[in-house]
N, C-alpha and C positions, 0 to 999 in steps of 0.2 A: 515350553512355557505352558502353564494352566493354563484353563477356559478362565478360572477366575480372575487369574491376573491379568487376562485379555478385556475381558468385559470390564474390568473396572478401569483397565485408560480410555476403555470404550466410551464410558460414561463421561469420563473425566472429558474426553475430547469433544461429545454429544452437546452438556454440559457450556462448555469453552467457545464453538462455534457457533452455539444458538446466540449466547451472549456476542459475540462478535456482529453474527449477521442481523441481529435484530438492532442493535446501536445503528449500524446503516440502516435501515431501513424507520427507524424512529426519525432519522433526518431527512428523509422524504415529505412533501407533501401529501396531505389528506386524499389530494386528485390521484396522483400518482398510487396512489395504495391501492386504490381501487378502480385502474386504469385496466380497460379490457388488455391482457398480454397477450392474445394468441397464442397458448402454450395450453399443457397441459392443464392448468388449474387456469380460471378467468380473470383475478387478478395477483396480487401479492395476500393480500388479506387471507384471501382463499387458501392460502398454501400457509401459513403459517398456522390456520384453522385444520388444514389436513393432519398434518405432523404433530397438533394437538390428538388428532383424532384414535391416531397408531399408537402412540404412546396412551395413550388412555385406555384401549382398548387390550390392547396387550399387557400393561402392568396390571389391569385388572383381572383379564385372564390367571394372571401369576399368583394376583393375590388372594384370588377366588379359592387358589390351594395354597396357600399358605407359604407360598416358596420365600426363603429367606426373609424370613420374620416379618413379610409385608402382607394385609390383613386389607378386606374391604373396609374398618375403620379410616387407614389411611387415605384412602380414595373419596371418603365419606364429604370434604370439602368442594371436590372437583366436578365440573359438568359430566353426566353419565355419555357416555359413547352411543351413536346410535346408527348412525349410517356415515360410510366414506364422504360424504359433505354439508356431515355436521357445520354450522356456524355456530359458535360458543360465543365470539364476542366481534363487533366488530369494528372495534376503538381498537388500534396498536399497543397501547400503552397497558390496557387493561389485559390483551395476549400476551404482550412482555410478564406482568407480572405472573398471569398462570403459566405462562411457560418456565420460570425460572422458579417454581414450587413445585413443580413437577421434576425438573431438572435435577433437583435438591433429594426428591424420591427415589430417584431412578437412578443417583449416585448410591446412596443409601443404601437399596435394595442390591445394588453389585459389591457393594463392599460388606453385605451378611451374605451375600453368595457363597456357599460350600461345593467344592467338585463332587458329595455327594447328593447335593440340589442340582446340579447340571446333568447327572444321570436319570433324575426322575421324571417319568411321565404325567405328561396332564391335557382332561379330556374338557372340554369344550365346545361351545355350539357357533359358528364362522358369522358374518352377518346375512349370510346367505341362507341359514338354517341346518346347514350339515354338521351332525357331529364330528369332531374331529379329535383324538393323542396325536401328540406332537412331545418331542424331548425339549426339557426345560431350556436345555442350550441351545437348543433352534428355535425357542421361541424369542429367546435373548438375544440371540443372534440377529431373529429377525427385525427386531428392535431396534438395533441401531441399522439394517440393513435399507428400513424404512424410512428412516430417517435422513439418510447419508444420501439415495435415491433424492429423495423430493428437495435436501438441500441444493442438492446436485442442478436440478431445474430450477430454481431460486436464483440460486447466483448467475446461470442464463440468464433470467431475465430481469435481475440484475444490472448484468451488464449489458443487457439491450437500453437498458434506463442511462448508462454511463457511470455506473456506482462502480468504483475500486472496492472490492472488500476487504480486500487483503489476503496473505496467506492463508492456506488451506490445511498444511504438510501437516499427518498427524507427531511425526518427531518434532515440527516445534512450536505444537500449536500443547503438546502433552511431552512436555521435556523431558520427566521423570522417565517415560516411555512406562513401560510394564511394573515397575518398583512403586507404582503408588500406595502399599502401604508399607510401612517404615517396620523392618525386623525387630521381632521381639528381644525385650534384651533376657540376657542368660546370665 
């Protein structure tokens, strides 16, 4: 199987389970959102603000070089990334939306993904100030790797709160599996 046809149910499923997990968490109270967790991030707010933060920072890395047709114009709407605890917004509802125009991004940019974008390099400065190349497909990679992580602590504490989310499984949370884009016809 391709890196590309990986990354793009990648997305698809990235996509699928923010929209999942944030419906629950829209049905929370305002107190509860912003109830100390004792977890890794302080409240729920906080962590849907992190995962705001990786994805922001990393598709702009991408876009910085132009990797599959996505351009810092695209970014041009979205709060600039600045450090691991960024707050962007701290209404739900107003997260839900940028989250799910990012989401819509970050599909996008996997489905102009080429396996000759997944071998190319690109250099960059960390938040820490080190230059760093990294392979496109590890930065992509890591993208959804950041994400799946911090959901991963979410639905912890989640279910510390008593919240069902639901299924996880990425076969049938992205049924298609790997075939999300539909063969050309001939």
């Amino acid at each position: 199987m391709s890196l590309v046809k990986i990354f793009s149910m990648m997305s698809l499923y990235n996509q699928r389970m923010n929209i999942q997990l944030m419906a629950h968490c829209q049905r929370l109270s305002a107190d509860i959102l912003v109830q100390e967790t004792h977890s890794f991030f302080p409240n729920i707010i906080s962590y849907w603000n992190h995962i705001l933060f990786g994805d922001l920072i990393l598709i702009g890395r991408l876009a910085a070089n132009k990797i599959a047709e996505l351009s810092l114009q695209d970014l041009s709407a979205f709060p600039s990334p600045k450090s691991p605890d960024d707050i962007y917004q701290n209404n739900l509802a107003d997260i839900a939306l940028l989250r799910a125009r990012l989401d819509e991004l970050i599909v996008r940019y996997c489905q102009n993904l080429t396996e000759d974008d997944c071998d190319k390099y690109i250099t960059y400065t960390t938040t820490e100030g080190d230059s760093i190349s990294k392979a496109v497909a590890d930065v992509t990679q890591h993208l959804f790797n950041h994400q799946a992580h911090h959901r991963g602590q979410l639905t912890c504490v989640l279910s510390q709160f008593g919240i069902d989310y639901g299924c996880m499984d990425l076969p049938v949370i992205v049924f298609e599996g790997s075939r999300t884009k539909k063969p050309a016809l001939t």
